[in-house]
C-alpha positions as CSV (number, residue, x, y, z in Angstrom):
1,X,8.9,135.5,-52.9
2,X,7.1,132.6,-52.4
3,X,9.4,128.7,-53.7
4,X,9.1,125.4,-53.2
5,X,11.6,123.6,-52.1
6,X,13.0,122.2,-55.2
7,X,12.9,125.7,-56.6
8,X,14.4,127.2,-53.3
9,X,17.3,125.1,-53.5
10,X,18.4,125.1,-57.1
11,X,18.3,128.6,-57.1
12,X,20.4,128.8,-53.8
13,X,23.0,126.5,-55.3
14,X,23.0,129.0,-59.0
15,X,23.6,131.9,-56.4
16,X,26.6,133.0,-55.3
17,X,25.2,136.0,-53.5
18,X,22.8,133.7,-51.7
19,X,22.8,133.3,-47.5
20,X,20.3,130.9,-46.0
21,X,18.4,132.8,-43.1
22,X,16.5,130.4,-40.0
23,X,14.4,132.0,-38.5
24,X,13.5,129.4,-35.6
25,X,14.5,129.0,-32.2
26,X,17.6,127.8,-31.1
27,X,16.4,125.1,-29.6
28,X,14.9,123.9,-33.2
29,X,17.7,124.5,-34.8
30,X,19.9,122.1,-32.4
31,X,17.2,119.6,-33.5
32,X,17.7,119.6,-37.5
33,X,19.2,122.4,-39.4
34,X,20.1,123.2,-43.5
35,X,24.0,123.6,-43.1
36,X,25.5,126.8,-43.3
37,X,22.6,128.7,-42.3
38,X,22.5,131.5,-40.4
39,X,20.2,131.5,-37.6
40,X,18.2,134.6,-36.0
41,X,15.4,133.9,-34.1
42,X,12.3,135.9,-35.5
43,X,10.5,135.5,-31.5
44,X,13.0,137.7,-30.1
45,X,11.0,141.1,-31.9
46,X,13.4,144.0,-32.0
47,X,16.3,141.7,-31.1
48,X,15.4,139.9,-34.8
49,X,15.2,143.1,-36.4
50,X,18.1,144.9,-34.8
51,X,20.3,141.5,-36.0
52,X,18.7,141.6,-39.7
53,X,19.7,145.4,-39.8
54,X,23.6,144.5,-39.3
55,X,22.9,142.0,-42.9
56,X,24.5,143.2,-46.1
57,X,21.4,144.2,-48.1
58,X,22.8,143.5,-51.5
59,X,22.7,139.4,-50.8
60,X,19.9,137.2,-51.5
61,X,18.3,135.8,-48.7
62,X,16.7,132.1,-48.5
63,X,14.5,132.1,-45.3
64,X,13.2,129.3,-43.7
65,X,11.4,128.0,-40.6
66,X,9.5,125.0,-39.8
67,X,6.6,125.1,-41.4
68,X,6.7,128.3,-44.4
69,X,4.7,131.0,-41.9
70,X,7.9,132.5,-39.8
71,X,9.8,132.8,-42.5
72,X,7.5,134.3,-44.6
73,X,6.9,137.2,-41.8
74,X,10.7,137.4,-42.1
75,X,10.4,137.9,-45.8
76,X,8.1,140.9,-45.5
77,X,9.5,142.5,-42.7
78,X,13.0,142.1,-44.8
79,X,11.4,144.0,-47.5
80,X,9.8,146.6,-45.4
81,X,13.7,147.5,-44.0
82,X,14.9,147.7,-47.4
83,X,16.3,143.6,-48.5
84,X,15.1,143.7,-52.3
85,X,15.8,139.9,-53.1
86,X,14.4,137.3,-50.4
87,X,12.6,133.8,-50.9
88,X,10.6,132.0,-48.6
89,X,10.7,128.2,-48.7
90,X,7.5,126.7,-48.7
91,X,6.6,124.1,-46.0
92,X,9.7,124.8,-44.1
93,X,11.9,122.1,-42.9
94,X,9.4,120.1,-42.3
95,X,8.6,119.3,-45.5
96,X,12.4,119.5,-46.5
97,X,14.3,116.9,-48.6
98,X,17.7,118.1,-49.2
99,X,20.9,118.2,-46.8
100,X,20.6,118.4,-43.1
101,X,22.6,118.6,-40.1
102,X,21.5,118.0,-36.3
């Protein structure tokens, strides 16, 4: 599912099941980063997957990336391997306003 920011975040903060999910690089993640995310880099293909696999499937995943397109790949391959209950922020960290680190 598809949120805007100010949607992606409220709901994150209401959730206690909630883990935030980047899916960029490492390298862009040393740059700027929401804290306490998690980070698994969606370029490394079956490496990605293999490391979503080994995620509790009964959280609630808020994915991002830079712009909204990663992390919305991320989103559908998560629901193809069974997550029911992940949300895509919209316009990435680029367009992000809330807390960073980096």
């Amino acid at each position: 599912m598809n949120l805007d920011q100010q949607q992606w975040w409220e709901q994150y903060q209401q959730d206690e099941n909630a883990v935030i999910l980047d899916v960029r690089t490492e390298d862009e993640v040393e740059e700027v980063a929401i804290p306490g995310a998690i980070n698994i880099d969606i370029y490394k293909g079956q490496g990605f997957l293999d490391a979503v696999e080994q995620l509790d499937k009964n959280k609630n995943y808020y994915v991002y990336c830079k712009a909204g397109g990663r992390s919305n790949q991320a989103c559908l391959l998560m629901g193809q391997m069974g997550f029911e209950n992940t949300f895509n922020l919209l316009g990435g960290i680029t367009e992000w306003e809330g807390p960073v680190v980096g």
